[in-house]
C-alpha positions in Angstrom: 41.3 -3.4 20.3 40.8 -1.6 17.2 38.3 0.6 15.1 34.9 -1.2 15.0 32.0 0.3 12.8 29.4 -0.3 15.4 30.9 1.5 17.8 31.6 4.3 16.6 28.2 5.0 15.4 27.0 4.5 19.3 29.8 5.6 21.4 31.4 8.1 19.1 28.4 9.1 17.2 24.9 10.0 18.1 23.5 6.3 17.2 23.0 3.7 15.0 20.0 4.6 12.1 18.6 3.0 9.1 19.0 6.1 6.9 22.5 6.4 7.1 25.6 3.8 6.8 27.7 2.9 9.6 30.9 4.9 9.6 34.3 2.4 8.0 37.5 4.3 9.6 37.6 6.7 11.9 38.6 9.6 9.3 34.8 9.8 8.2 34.1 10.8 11.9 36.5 13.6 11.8 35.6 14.2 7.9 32.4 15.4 9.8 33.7 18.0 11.0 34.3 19.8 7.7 30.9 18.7 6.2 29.4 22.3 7.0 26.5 23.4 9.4 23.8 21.2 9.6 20.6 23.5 11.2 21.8 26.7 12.0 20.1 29.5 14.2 20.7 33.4 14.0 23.6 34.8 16.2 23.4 37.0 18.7 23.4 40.0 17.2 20.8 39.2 14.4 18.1 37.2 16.9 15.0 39.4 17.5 13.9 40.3 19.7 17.1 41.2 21.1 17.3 41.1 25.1 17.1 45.0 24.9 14.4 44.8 22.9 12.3 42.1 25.4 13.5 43.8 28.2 12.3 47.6 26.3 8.6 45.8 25.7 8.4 44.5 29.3 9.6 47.9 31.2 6.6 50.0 28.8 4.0 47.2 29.7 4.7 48.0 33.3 4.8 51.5 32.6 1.1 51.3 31.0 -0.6 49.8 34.0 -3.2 52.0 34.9 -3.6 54.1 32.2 -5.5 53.8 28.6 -2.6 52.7 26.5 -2.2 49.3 28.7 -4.2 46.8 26.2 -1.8 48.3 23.2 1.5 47.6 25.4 0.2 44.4 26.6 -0.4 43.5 23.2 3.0 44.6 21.8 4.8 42.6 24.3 2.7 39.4 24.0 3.7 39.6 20.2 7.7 39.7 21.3 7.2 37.1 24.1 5.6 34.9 21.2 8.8 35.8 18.8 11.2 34.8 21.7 8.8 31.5 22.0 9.1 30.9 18.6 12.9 31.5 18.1 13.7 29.6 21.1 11.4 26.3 20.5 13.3 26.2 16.3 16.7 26.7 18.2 15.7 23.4 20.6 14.4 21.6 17.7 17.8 22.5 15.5 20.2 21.5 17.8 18.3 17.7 18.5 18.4 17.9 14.3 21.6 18.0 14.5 22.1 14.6 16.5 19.4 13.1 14.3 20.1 14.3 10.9 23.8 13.8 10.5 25.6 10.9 8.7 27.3 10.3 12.0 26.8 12.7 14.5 30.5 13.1 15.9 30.6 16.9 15.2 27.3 16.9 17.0 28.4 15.2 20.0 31.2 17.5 20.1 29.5 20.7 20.0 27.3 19.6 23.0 30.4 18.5 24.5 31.9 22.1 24.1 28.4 23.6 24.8 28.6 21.8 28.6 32.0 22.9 29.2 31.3 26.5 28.2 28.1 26.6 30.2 26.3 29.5 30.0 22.8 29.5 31.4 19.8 32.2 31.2 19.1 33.9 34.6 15.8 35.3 33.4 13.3 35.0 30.6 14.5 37.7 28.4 17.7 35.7 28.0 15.8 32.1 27.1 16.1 32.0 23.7 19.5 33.6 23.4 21.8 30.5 25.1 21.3 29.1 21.2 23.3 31.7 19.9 26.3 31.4 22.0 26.9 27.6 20.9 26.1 29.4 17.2 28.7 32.2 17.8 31.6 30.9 20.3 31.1 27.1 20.6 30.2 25.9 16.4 32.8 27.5 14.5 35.4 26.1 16.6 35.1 22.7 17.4 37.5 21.9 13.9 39.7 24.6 15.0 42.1 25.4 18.3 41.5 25.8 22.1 43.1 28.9 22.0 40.3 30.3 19.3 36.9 29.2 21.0 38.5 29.9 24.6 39.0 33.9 23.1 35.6 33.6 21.7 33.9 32.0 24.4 35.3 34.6 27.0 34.6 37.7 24.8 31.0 36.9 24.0 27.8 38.6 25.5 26.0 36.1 26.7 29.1 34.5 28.5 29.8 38.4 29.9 26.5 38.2 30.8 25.9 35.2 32.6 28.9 35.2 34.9 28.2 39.1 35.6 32.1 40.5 34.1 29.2 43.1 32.9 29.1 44.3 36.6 33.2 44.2 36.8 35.0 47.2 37.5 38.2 48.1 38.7 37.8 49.6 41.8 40.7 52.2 40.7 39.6 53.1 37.5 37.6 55.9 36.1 34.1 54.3 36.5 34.8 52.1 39.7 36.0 55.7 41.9 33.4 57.3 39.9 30.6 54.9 40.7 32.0 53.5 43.5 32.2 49.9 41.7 34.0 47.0 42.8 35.4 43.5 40.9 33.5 40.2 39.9 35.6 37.5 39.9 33.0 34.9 38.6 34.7 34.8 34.6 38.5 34.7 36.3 37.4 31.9 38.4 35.4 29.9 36.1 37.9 30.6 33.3 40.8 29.4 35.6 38.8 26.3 37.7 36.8 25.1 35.0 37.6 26.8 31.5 41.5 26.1 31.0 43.4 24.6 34.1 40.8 22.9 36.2 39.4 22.0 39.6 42.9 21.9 42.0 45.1 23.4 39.1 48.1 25.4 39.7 46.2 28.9 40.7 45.6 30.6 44.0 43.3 33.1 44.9 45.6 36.0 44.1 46.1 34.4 40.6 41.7 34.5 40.5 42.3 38.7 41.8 44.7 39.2 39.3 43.0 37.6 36.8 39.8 39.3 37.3 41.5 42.6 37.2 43.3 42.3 34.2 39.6 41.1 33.0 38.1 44.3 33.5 37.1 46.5 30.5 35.7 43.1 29.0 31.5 43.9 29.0 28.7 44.0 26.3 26.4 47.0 25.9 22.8 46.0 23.9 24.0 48.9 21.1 27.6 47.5 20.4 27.6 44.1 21.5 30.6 42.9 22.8 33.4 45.8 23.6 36.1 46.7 25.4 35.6 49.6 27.6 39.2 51.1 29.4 37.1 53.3 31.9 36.5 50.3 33.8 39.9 48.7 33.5 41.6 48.2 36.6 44.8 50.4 36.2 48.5 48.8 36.9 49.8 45.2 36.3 48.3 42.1 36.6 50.8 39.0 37.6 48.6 35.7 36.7 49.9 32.6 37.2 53.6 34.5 37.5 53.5 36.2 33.9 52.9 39.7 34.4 50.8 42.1 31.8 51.4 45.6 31.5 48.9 48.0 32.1 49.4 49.8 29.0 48.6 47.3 26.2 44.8 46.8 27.3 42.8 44.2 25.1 45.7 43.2 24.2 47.0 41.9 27.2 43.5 40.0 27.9 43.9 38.1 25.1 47.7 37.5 25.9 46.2 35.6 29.2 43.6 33.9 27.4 45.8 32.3 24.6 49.2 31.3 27.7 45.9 29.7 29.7 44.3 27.7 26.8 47.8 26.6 26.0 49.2 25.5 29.2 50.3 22.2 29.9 47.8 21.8 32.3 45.0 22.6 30.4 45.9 20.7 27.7 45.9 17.7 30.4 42.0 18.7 31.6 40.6 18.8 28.7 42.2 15.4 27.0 41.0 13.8 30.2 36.9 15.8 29.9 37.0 14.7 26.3 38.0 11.1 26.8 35.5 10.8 30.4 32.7 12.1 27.7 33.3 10.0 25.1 34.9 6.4 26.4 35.1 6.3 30.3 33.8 7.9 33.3 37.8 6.7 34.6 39.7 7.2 31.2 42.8 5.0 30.5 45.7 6.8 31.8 47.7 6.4 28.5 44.6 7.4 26.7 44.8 10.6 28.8 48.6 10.9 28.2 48.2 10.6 24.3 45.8 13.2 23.9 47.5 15.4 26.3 50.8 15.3 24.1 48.8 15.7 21.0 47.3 19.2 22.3 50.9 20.4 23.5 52.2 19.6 20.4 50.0 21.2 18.0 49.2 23.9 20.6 45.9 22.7 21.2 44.5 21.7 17.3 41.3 19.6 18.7 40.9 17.8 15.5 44.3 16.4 16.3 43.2 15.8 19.8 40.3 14.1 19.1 42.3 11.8 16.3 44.5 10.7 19.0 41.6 9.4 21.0 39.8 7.6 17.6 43.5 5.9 17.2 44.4 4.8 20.8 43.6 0.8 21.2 41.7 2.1 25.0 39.1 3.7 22.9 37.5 0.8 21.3 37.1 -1.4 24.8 34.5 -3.7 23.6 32.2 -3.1 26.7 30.1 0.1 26.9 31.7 1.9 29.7 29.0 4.9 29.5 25.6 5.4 30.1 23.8 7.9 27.9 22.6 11.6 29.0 18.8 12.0 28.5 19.3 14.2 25.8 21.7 11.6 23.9 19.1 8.7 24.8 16.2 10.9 23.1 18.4 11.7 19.9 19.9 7.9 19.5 16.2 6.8 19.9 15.3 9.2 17.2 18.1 8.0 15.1 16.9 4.2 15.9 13.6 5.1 14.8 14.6 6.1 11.3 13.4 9.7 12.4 15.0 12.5 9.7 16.5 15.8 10.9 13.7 17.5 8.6 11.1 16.2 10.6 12.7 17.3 13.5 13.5 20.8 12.9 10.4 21.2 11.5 8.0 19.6 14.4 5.6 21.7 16.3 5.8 23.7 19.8 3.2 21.3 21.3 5.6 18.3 19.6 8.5 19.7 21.1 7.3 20.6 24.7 5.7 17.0 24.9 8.4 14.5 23.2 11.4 16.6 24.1 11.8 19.8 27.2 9.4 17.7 29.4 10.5 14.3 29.3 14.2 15.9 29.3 13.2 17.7 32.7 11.9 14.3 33.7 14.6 12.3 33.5 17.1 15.2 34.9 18.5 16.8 32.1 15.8 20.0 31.7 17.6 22.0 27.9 20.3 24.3 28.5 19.6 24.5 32.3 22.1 22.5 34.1 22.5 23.0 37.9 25.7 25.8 37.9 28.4 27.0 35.2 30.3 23.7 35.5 27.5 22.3 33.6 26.0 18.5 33.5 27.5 15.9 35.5 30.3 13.9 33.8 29.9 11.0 35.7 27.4 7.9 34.0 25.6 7.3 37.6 24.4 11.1 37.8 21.9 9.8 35.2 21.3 6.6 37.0 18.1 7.7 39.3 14.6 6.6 39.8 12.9 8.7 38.6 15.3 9.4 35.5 15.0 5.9 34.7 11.0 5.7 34.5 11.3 8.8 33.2 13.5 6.6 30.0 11.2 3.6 30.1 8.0 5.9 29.7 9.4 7.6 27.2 10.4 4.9 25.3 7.0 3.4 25.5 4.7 5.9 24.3 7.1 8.4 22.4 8.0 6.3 18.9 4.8 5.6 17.8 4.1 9.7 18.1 8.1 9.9 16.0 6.9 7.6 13.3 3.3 8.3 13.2 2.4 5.2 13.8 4.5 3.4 11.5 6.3 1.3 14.1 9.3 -1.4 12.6 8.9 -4.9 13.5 10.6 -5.4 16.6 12.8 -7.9 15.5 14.3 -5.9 13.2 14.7 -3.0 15.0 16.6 -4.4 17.8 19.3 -5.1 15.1 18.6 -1.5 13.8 19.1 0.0 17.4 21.7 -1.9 18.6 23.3 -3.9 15.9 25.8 -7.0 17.4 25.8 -5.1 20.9 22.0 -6.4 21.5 22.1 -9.3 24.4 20.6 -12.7 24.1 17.6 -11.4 26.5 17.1 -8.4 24.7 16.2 -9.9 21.7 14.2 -12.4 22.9 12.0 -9.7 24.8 11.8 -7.9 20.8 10.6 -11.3 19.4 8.2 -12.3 22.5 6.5 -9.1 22.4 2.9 -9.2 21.8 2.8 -5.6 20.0 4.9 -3.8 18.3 5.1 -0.6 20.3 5.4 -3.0 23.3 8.7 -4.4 21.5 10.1 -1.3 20.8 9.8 0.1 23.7 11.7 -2.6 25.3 14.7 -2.2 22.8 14.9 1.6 23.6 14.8 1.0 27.6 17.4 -2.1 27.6 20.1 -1.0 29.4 22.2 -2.3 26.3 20.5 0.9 24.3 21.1 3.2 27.9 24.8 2.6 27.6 28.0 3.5 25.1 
């Protein structure tokens, strides 16, 4: 089993698509990853409004009811409510442009890939439109880069600080937690050590989750510096984590000590060679697939590119049968891509476009954007996305949807089954593409086969 063209536009890629060529060898995949950013959004600290600045509009709104200057305050925050709209519908449209305006799409698969592991979700609508700038910030600049990098930028970023509340973590013997009477949150230290770095039943306790959620504290955000490091709230004394102990003396520096001995740990590196190979060519990887990828991150102390080479060169990867069945959001984009639909036209597509053709018939078939159930993010396994209603959810979709993509301008089935599926596409399927009496009838049937559903 060895490189094949066709699969690694639809298993490694984000699909097969008229506009661009199929990929020869799997360097061009990785060449991707060095190609620059396709669609970027602002980061944190240059998207307006800020949180502060939609939380400032909402709290004076409230404190206008009942007097003269309510219509005015109204008005101001319906004008930041509509920026936030705005912002947050061009960051969904950018990061499906992505998937559907690369040559390949492997750096795109990757940075939803990191984007899931690192979840971070809004808790409330001031924070909507600021999940984009996370992946821009901690989870983009790094996928070409090392573990130990995006894990220390991942960890020290606001809206990560935010979601799993280290904001409201204070040692309970330092200045502010005697002062204020403040106690720990153990949510990063967990999620860092369960999910993050080591994994579900890795070598950690619950002391090692204490100790490591002490030694976290002083890590919080505050909307006038961004991220900082604040030593009022740092638990005082050592920390012992995972038997290495940190003096109390060296501060920020002994956080990121801990954050660069987890992300290169032997066990990480075995979690995450296993999450990247489930993702991309198993839901039950090859064990020697596993084992390859795992020695490659030890070795080069956790260099992903390297990583993911190791999986683009190991026979396992290139089984012939598709082993995976695609997330709603990768069915919408390699439909997209199917359709000869350009990046341009999707980053540049309306809010009504986007609410209609994308966030509702993602939340239909069980993938609503950026909102997974909890911080361990979307399922890995293929039959979470195997359900009922997720299912008509795909074949509705995939009925009504293109001709709206390509204004009408439908390919001839025939040829599109070829163009969507290349030599993967079954005896039946193809039939069904030349027996159809109408074109969007025909296309929609090459777009719900399960030969298009899978990878």
């Amino acid at each position: 089993m060895t490189f094949d063209p066709n699969l690694a536009a639809i298993r490694f890629g984000s699909g097969r698509s008229p506009l661009f060529d199929l990929p020869r060898e799997a360097d061009a995949l990785l060449a991707e990853l060095d190609t620059g950013q396709l669609y970027d959004v602002t980061g944190f600290g240059d998207t307006r409004p800020s949180m502060a600045e939609f939380q400032a509009a909402a709290k004076v709104a409230r404190a206008a009811r009942g007097t003269d200057a309510l219509d005015a305050e109204e008005a101001a925050f319906r004008e930041v409510r509509v920026a936030a709209n705005t912002f947050y519908y061009g960051a969904v449209r950018s990061g499906l442009a992505r998937h559907v305006g690369a040559e390949f799409g492997f750096a795109a698969r990757l940075e939803t890939f990191w984007a899931d592991h690192f979840t971070v979700i809004a808790r409330n609508v001031a924070q909507r439109h600021m999940v984009s700038t996370f992946v821009q910030d901690a989870i983009r600049p790094h996928i070409h880069g090392s573990f130990s990098q995006m894990l220390k930028a991942v960890a020290t970023h606001p809206m990560m600080l935010i979601y799993l509340e280290q904001t409201r973590s204070v040692g309970p013997e330092s200045i502010q937690g005697k002062r204020l009477k403040c106690g720990l949150n153990e949510n990063l230290a967990r999620e860092m050590l369960e999910l993050h770095t080591l994994g579900v039943g890795g070598p950690y306790s619950q002391t090692d989750v204490t100790e490591l959620a002490e030694l976290l504290t002083g890590l919080t955000y505050r909307a006038k510096d961004g991220f900082y490091y604040n030593p009022r709230l740092a638990e005082p004394g050592a920390e012992t984590v995972l038997g290495v102990t940190y003096d109390e003396a060296d501060g920020i520096a002994n956080i990121l000590t801990a954050i660069y001995y987890l992300a290169s740990h032997p066990q990480t590196a075995e979690h995450i060679a296993r999450k990247i190979a489930a993702e991309f060519v198993a839901d039950e990887p090859d064990p020697d697939l596993i084992d390859a990828m795992k020695e490659a991150f030890v070795a080069t102390d956790g260099d992903l590119p390297t990583v993911y080479g190791t999986m683009l060169d190991h026979p396992a990867a290139w089984a012939p049968k598709l082993q995976k069945v695609k997330s709603p959001l990768r069915f919408i984009t390699s439909s997209m891509r199917a359709l000869g639909v350009t990046g341009d036209a999707v980053a540049q597509a309306d809010g009504r476009k986007t609410r209609e053709l994308i966030l509702g018939p993602l939340r239909v078939m069980g993938q609503p954007w950026e909102k997974p159930n909890g911080p361990d993010g979307w399922p890995d396994e293929s039959a979470a996305w195997v359900s009922a209603q997720g299912m008509a959810g795909r074949i509705s979709w995939a009925m009504s949807a293109p001709r709206v993509l390509t204004d009408g301008q439908l390919p001839d089935p025939r040829v599109f089954v070829e163009t969507a599926l290349g030599g993967l596409a079954s005896q039946d399927v193809i039939f069904a593409a030349s027996a159809a009496e109408a074109r969007p009838d025909g296309v929609g049937l090459v777009l719900a086969s399960p030969a298009f559903q899978r990878s």
